[in-house]
C-alpha positions as CSV (number, residue, x, y, z in Angstrom):
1,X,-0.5,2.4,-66.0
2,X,-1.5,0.3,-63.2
3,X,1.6,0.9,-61.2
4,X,1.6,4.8,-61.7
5,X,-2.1,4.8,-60.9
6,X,-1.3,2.8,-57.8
7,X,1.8,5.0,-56.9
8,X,-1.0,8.0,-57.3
9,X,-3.4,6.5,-54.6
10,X,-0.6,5.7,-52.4
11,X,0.8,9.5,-52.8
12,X,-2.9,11.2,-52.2
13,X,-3.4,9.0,-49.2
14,X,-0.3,10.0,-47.8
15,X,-0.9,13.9,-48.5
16,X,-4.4,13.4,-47.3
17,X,-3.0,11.8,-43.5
18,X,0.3,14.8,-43.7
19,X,-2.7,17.5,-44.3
20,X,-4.6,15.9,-41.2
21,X,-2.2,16.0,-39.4
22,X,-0.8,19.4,-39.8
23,X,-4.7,20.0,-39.0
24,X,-4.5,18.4,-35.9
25,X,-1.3,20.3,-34.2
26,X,-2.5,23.5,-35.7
27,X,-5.7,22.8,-33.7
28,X,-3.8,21.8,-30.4
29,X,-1.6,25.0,-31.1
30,X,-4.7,27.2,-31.5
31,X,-6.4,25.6,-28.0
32,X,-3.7,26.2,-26.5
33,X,-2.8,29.6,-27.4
34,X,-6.4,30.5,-26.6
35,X,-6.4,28.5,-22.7
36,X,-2.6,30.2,-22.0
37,X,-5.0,33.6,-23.0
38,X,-7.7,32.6,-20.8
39,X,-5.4,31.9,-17.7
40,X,-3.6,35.2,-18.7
41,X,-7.4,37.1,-18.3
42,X,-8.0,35.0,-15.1
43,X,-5.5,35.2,-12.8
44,X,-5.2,37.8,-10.3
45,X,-2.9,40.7,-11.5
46,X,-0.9,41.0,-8.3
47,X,0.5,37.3,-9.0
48,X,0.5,37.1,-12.9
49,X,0.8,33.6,-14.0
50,X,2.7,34.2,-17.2
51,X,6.4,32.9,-15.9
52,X,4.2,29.5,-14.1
53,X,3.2,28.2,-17.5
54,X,5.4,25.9,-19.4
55,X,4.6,24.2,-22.9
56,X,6.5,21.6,-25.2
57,X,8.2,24.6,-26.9
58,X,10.0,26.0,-23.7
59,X,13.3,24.3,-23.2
60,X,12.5,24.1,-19.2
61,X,9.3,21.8,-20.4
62,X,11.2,18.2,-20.4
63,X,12.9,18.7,-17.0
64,X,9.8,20.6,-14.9
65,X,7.8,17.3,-16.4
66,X,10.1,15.0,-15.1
67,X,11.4,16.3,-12.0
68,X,8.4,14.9,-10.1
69,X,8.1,11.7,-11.6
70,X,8.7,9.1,-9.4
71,X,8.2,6.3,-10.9
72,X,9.9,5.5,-14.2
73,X,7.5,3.7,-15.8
74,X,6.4,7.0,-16.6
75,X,8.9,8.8,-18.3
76,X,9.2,7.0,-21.7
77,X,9.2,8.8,-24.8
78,X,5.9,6.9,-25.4
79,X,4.1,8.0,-22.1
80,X,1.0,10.8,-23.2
81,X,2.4,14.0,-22.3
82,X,0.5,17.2,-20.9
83,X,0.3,20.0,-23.9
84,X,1.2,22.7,-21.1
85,X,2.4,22.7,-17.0
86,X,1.5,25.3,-15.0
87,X,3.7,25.3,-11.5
88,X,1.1,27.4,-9.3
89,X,2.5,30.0,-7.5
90,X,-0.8,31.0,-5.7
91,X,-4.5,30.3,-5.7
92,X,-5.7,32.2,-8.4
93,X,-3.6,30.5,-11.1
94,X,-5.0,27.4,-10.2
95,X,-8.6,29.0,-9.8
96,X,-8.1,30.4,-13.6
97,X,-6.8,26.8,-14.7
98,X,-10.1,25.3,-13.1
99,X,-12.3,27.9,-15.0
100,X,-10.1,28.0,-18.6
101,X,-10.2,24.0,-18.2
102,X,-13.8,23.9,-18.3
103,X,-14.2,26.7,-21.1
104,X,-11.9,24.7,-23.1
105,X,-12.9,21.3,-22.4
106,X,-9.0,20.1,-21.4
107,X,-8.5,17.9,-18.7
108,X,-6.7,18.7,-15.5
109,X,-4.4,16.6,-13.5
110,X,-2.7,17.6,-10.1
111,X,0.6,16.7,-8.9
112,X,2.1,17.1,-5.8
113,X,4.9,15.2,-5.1
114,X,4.5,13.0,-8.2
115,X,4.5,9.2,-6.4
116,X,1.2,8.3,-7.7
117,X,2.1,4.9,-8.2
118,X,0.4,5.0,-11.9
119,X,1.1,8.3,-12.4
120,X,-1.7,9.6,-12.7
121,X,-1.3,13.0,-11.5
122,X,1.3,13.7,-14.3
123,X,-0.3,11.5,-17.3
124,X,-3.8,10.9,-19.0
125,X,-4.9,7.4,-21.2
126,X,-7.3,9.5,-22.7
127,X,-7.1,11.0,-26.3
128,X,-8.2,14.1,-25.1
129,X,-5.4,17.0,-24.7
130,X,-4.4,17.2,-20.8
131,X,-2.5,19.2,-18.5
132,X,-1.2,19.8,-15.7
133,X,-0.5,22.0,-12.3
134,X,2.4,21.3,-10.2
135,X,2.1,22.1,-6.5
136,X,5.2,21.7,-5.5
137,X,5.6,25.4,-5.2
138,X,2.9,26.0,-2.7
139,X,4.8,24.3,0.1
140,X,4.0,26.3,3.4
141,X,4.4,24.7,6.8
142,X,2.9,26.8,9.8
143,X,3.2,25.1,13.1
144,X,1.2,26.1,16.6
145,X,2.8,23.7,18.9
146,X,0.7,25.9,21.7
147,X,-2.7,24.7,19.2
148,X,-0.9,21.5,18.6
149,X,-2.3,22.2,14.7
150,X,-0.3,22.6,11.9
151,X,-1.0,24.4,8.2
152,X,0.6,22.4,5.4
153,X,-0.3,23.4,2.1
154,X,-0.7,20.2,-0.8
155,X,3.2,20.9,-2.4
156,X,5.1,20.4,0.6
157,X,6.6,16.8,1.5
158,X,6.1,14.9,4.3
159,X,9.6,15.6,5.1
160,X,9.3,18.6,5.4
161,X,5.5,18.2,7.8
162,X,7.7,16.3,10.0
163,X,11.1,18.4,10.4
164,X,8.8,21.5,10.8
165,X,7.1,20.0,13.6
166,X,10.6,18.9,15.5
167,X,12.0,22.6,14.8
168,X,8.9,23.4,17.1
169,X,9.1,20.2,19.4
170,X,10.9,16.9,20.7
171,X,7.7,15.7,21.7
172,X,5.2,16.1,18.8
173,X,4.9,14.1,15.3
174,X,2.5,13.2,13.1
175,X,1.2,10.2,12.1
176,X,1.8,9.8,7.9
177,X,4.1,7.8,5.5
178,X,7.6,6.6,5.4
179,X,8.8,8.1,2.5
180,X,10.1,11.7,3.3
181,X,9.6,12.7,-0.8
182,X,6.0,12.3,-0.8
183,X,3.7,14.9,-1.4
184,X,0.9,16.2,1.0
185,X,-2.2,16.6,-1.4
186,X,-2.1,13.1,-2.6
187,X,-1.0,11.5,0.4
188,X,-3.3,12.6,2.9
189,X,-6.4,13.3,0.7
190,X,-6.5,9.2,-0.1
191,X,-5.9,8.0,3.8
192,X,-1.9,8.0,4.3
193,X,-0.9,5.8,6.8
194,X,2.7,5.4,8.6
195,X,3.9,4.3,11.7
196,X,1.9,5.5,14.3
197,X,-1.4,4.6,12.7
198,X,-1.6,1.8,15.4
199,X,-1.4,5.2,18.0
200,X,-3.4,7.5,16.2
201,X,-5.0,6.0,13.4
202,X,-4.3,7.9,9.7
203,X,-3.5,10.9,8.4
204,X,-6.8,12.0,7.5
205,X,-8.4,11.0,11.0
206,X,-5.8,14.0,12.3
207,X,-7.2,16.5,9.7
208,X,-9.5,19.0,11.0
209,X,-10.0,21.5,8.1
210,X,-9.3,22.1,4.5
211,X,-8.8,24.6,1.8
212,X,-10.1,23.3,-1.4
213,X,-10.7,25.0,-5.2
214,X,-14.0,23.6,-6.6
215,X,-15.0,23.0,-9.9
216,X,-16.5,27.0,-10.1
217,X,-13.3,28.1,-9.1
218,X,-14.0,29.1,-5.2
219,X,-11.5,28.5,-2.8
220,X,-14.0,27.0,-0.1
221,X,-12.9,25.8,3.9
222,X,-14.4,23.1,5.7
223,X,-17.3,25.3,6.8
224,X,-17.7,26.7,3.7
225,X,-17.7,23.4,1.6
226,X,-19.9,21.2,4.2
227,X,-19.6,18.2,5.7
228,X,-19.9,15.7,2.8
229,X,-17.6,17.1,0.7
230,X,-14.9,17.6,3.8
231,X,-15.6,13.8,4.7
232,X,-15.1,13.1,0.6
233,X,-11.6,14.8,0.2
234,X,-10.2,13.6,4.0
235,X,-10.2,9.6,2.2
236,X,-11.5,9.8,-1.1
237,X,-8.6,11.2,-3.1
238,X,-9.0,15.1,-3.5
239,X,-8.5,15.4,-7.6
240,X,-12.4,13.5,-8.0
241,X,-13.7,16.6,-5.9
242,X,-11.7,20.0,-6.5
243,X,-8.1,21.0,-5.8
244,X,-7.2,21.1,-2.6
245,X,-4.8,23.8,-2.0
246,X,-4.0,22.8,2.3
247,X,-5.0,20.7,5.1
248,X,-5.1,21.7,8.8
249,X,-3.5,18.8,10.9
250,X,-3.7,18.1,14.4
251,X,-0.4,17.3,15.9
252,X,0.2,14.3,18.0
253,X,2.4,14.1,21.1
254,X,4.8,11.4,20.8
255,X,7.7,10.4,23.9
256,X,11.2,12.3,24.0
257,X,12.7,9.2,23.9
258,X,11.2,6.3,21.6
259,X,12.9,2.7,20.5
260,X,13.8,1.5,17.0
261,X,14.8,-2.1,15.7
262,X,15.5,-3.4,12.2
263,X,15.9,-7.5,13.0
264,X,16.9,-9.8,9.9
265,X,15.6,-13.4,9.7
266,X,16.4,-15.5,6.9
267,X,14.1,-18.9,6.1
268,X,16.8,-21.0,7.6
269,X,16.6,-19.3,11.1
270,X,12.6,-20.6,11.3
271,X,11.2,-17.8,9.6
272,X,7.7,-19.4,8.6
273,X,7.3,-19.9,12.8
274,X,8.2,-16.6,13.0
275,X,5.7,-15.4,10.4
276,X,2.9,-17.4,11.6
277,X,3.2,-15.7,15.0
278,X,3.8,-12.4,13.8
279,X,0.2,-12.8,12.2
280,X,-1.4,-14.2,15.1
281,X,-0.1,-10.8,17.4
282,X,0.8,-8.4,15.5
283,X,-2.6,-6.5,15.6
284,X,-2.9,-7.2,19.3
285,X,0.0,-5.7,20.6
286,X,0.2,-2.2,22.6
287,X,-0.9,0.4,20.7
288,X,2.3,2.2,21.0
289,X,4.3,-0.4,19.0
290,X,4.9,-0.9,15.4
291,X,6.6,-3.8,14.2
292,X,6.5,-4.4,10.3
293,X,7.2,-7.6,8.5
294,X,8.9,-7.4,5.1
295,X,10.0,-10.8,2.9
296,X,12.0,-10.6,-0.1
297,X,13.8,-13.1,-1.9
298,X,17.7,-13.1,-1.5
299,X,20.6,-15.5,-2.3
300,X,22.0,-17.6,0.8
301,X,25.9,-18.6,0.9
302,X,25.7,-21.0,-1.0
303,X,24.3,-19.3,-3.7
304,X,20.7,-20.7,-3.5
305,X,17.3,-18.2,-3.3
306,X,16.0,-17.7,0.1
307,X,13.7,-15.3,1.5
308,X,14.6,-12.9,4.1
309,X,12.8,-11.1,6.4
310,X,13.2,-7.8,8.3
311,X,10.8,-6.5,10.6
312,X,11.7,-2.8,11.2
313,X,9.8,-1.4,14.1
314,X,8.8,2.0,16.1
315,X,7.6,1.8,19.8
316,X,6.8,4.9,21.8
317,X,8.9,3.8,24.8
318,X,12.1,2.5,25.9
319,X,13.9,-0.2,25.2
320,X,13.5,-2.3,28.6
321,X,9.8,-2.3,28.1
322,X,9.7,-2.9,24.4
323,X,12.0,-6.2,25.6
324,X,9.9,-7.2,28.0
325,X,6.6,-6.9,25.8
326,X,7.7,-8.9,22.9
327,X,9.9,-11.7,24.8
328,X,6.2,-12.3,26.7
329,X,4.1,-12.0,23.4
330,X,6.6,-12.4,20.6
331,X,9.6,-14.3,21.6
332,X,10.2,-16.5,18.4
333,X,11.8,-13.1,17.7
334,X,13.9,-13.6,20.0
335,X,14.6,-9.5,20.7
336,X,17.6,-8.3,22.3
337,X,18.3,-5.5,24.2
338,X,21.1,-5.1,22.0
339,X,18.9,-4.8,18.9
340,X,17.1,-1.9,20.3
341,X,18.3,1.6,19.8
342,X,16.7,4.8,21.7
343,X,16.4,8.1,20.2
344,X,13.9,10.8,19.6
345,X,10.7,10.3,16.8
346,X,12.5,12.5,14.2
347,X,15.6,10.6,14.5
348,X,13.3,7.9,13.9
349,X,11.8,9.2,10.9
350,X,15.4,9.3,9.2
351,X,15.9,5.7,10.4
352,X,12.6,3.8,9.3
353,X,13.6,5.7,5.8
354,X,16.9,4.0,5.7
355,X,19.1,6.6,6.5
356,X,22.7,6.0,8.6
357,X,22.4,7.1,12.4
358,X,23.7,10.4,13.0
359,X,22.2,11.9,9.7
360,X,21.0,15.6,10.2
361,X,17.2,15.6,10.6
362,X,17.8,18.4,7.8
363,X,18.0,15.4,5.1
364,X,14.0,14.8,5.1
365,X,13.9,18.4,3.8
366,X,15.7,17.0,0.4
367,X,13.3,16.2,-2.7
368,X,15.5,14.2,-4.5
369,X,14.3,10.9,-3.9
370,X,16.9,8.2,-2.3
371,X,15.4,5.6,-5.5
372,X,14.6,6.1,-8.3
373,X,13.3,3.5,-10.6
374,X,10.7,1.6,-12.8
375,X,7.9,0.1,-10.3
376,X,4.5,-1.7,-9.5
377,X,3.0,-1.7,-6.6
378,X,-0.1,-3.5,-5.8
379,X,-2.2,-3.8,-1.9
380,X,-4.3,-6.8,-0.2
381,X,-5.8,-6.8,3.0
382,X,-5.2,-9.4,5.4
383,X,-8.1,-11.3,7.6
384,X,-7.5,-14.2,9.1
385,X,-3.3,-16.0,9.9
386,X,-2.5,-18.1,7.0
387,X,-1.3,-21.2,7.9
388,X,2.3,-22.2,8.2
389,X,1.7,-24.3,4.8
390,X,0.6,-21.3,3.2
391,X,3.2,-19.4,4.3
392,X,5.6,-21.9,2.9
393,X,3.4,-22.0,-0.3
394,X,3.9,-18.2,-0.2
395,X,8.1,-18.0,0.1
396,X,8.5,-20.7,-3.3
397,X,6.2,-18.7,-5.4
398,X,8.1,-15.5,-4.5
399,X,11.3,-17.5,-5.3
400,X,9.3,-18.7,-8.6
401,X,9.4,-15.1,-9.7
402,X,11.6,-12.4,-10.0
403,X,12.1,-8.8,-7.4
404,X,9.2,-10.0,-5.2
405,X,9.0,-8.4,-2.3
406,X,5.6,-8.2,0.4
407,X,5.3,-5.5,3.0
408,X,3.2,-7.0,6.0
409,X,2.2,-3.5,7.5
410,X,-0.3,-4.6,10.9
411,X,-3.0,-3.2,11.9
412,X,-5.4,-3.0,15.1
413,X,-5.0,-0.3,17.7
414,X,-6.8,2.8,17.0
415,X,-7.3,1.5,13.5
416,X,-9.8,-0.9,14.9
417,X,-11.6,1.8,17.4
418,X,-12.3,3.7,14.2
419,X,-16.1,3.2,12.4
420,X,-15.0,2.2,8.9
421,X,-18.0,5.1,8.0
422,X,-15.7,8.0,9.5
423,X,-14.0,8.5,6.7
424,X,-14.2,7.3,3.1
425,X,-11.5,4.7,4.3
426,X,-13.0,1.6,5.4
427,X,-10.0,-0.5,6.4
428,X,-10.5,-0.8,9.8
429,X,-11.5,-3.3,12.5
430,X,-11.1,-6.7,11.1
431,X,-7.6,-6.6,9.5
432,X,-4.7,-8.0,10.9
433,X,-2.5,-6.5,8.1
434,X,-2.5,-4.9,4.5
435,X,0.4,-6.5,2.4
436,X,2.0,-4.5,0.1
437,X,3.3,-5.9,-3.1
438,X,6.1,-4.2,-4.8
439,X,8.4,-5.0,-7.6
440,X,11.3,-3.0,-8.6
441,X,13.4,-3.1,-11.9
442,X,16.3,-0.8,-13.4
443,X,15.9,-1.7,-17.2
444,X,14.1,0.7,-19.0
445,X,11.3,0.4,-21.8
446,X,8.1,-1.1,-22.8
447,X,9.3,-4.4,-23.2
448,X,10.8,-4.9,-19.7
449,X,7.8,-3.4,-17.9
450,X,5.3,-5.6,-19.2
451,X,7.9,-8.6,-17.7
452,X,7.9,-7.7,-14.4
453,X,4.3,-6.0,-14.4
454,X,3.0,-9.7,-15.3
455,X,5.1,-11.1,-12.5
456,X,3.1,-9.0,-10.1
457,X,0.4,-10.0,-11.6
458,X,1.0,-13.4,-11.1
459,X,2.3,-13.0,-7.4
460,X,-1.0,-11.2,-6.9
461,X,-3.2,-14.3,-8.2
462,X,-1.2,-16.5,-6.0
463,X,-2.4,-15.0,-2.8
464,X,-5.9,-15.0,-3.8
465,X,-6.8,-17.4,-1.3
466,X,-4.8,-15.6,2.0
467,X,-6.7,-12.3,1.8
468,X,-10.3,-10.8,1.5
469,X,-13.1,-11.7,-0.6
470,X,-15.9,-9.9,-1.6
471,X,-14.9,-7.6,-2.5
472,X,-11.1,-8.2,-2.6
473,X,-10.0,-5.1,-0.6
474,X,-7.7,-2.4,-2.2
475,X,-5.8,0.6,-0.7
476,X,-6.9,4.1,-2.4
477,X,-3.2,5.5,-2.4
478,X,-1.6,2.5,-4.1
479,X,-3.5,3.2,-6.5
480,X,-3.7,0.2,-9.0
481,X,-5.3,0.3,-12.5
482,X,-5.2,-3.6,-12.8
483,X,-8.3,-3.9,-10.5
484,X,-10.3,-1.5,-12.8
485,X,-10.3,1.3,-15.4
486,X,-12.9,3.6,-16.1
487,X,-14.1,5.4,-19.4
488,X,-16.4,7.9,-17.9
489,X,-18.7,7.1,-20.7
490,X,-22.6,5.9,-20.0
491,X,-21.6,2.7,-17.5
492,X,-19.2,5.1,-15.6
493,X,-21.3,4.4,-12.3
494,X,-20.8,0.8,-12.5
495,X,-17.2,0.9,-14.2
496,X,-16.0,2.6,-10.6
497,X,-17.8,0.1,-8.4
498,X,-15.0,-2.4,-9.7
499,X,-12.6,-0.2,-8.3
500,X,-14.8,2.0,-5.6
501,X,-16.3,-1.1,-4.0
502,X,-12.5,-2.4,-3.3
503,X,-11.2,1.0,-2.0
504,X,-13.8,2.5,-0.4
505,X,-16.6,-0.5,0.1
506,X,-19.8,-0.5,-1.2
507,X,-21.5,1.9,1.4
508,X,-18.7,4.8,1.1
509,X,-18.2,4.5,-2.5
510,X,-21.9,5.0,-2.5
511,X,-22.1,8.1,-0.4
512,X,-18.8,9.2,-2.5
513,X,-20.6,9.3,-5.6
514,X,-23.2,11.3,-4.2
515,X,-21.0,14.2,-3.1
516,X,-19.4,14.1,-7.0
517,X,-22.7,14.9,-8.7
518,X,-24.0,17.6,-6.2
519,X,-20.5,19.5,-6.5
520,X,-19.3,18.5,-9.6
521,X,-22.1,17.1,-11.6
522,X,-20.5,17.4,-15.4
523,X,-17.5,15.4,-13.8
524,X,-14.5,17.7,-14.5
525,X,-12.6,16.4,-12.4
526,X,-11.6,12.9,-13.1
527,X,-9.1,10.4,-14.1
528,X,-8.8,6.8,-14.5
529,X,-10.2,5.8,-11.4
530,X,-11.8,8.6,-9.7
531,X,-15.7,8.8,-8.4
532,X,-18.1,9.1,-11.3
533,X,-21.2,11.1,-10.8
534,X,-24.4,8.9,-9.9
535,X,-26.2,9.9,-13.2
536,X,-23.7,8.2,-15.5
């Protein structure tokens, strides 16, 4: 009798949990059956938004998730999914997502170009039932070379900004990342840098109006929106404070004939002389030159770890003066002429990306990412040299641990002329370099991740002592959820100064917060890390 009464307890607990359950996803169904209703009512009837919205059922759903997700640690079948995408095809679909959002109480994530490096634009942590709108639809590039301003709405890639622009002129660029994939909205609304930052400072110091969707659902301009909030969204990631649908850019004028290099040193060839100059100059040099420093860990002839470093570099000039500049400021280079190659800033573009010479400039308007794999990525600013020990120090703790690799990207220039109030970016005079730590990995899964995650971790810890204290300084679009989460419950003020201090400083985070609760004082907008409102 005891087993059968068991065997009954068991059975009804088990009914009770499948009855639940079935509770549950009829519950999802119905919310989202009544939010597909409400964007049906709000959307403007010239652009119906019926064919824009995807949900698990459709058989398009799997591959419009994961065509923008960059980063592979994000398409496991155990990553939170959205319950519906809608790929915005104008304004008023995302207006009616903004206003059906709120009425439902779902939470909203934008995606551009999907290289949120913790995919955050595509995935929520939360229990609460998410979605999202894909961008990459509203992709419009209109260039006025005679202006020297350019219209790019938040779905187009940098690629694209920058072929645009060369359609219209040899002599004009702009000043944004590397990677020709990445999307507009996310990239220029937390900084974007790239390499003529050291010319012309970052993307959003070269942005001199805005269209964004606020939490009401008005499409607002930079006159229209203010000041604050303009300042807010040109630094301080766009999703805390609306959507923002474009950005007007000034265009810069770059030479019709600039240098490139991409020099290899290995440890054996002096590198840690090499490095130790490289971060006594590097921030001093012309502003028109560029010269990165990259180590990694490789294996030498004789089978033994080493690290190797390349130092690819843009300079807005020829090759004769570039020479002559670094054998008088930088020779344990030791620069040839023969490593220099000239050609125009596009061609340039396709080079610093790693394409072969001679590619079409017509390549940076592909989508389909040139990698394509699980990855952490995690930022430090720079200060003061480190010593030639710590250097050394450096290279056997990267050898210690497995797919390091750290990005030296130098600062100074225009960087430094800029006040670190401008803009809700406050990296500015005072760094020699941010250092960008990245680890790559092919194998996929939970298991494997949480491997190399911890030996970024660990690589992290190690350079505690090299880069800045109080706070230990963070870049916005690396976004990085090891250096603080928040809950958006009653401590959400002080749970984003952990984070907010180290990406913005204490005195922008500050004024950041108080934007939030005058235009979006319920705090609809948010994620992870984005800027609570100063009540909570």
């Amino acid at each position: 009798m005891a087993i059968i009464s068991s065997f009954n307890m068991q059975f009804s607990i088990f009914a009770l949990l499948f009855v639940l359950l079935l509770s549950a996803q009829s519950s999802a169904t119905s919310t989202t059956n009544r939010f597909i209703q409400c964007l049906n009512d709000r959307s403007d009837p010239s652009f119906p938004i019926t064919g824009e919205v995807y949900t698990p059922v459709n058989s398009s759903f799997p591959s419009v998730l994961q065509t923008y997700i960059r980063n592979l640690r994000f398409n496991e079948t155990t990553t939170p999914k959205p319950i519906l995408i809608i790929t915005a095809l104008h304004a008023s679909h995302i207006q009616a997502a903004v206003v059906c959002a709120k009425k439902h109480r779902l939470l909203m994530r934008t995606r551009s170009g999907g290289h949120d490096y913790e995919g955050l634009s595509y995935v929520s942590n939360s229990n609460q039932p998410f979605f999202v709108v894909d961008m990459f639809n509203l992709r419009s590039i209109n260039v006025s070379i005679q202006q020297e301003t350019a219209w790019v709405q938040a779905g187009a890639t940098l690629g694209e900004v920058y072929y645009r622009i060369a359609e219209k002129s040899n002599t004009h660029g702009f000043p944004a990342g590397v990677c020709p994939t990445v999307g507009v909205g996310g990239h220029f609304s937390g900084g974007g840098y790239g390499n003529l930052m050291r010319k012309y400072g970052l993307s959003v110091d070269n942005i001199v109006d805005a269209q964004l969707i606020d939490v009401n659902g008005r499409l607002l301009n930079r006159k229209s929106m203010g000041e604050d909030l303009f300042w807010a969204i040109t630094g301080g990631g766009g999703v805390s404070f609306g959507v923002v649908l474009a950005y007007k850019i000034k265009v810069v004028r770059v030479p019709a004939v600039v240098t490139v290099f991409m020099i290899e040193r290995t440890y054996e060839q002096n590198l840690t002389t090499i490095a130790h100059r490289w971060l006594q100059v590097a921030d001093k040099f012309d502003n028109d030159l560029f010269l990165r420093m990259t180590f990694s860990v490789i294996n030498n002839t004789n089978g033994e770890k080493t690290i190797r470093a390349i130092f690819p570099t843009l300079y807005l000039g020829n090759s004769t003066t570039l020479v002559t500049l670094l054998n008088k400021d930088f020779p344990e280079l030791g620069l040839q002429k023969s490593d220099c190659i000239e050609m125009s800033w596009i061609e340039s573009v396709l080079f610093y990306t790693g394409f072969p010479i001679g590619t079409p400039t017509n390549a940076l308007l592909s989508r389909i990412p040139q990698r394509l794999n699980p990855f952490k990525i995690k930022s430090d600013y720079v200060k003061n040299p480190i010593s030639k020990q710590g250097l050394e120090f450096i290279f056997e703790k990267m050898k210690e641990l497995e797919n390091q690799m750290l990005a030296f990207n130098p600062y100074g220039g225009r960087m430094s002329e800029i006040s670190e109030f401008a803009k809700p970016f406050p990296h500015r005079s005072g760094n020699i370099a941010k250092i960008q730590y990245e680890v790559n990995w092919e194998e996929l899964g939970v298991e494997a991740a949480n491997r190399y995650l911890n030996f970024t971790r660990m690589m992290y810890d190690y350079m505690t002592p090299f880069v800045s204290k109080n706070p230990r300084e963070a870049f916005l679009n690396y976004r990085d959820l090891d250096i603080g989460v928040n809950s958006h419950g009653k401590n959400a003020y002080a749970e984003g100064m952990v984070y907010g201090h180290k990406y913005f400083k204490e005195t922008n985070y500050k004024r950041l917060t108080m934007v939030k609760s005058r235009v979006d004082p319920d705090n609809f907008f948010r994620n992870e890390q984005s800027i609570p409102t100063l009540s909570s």
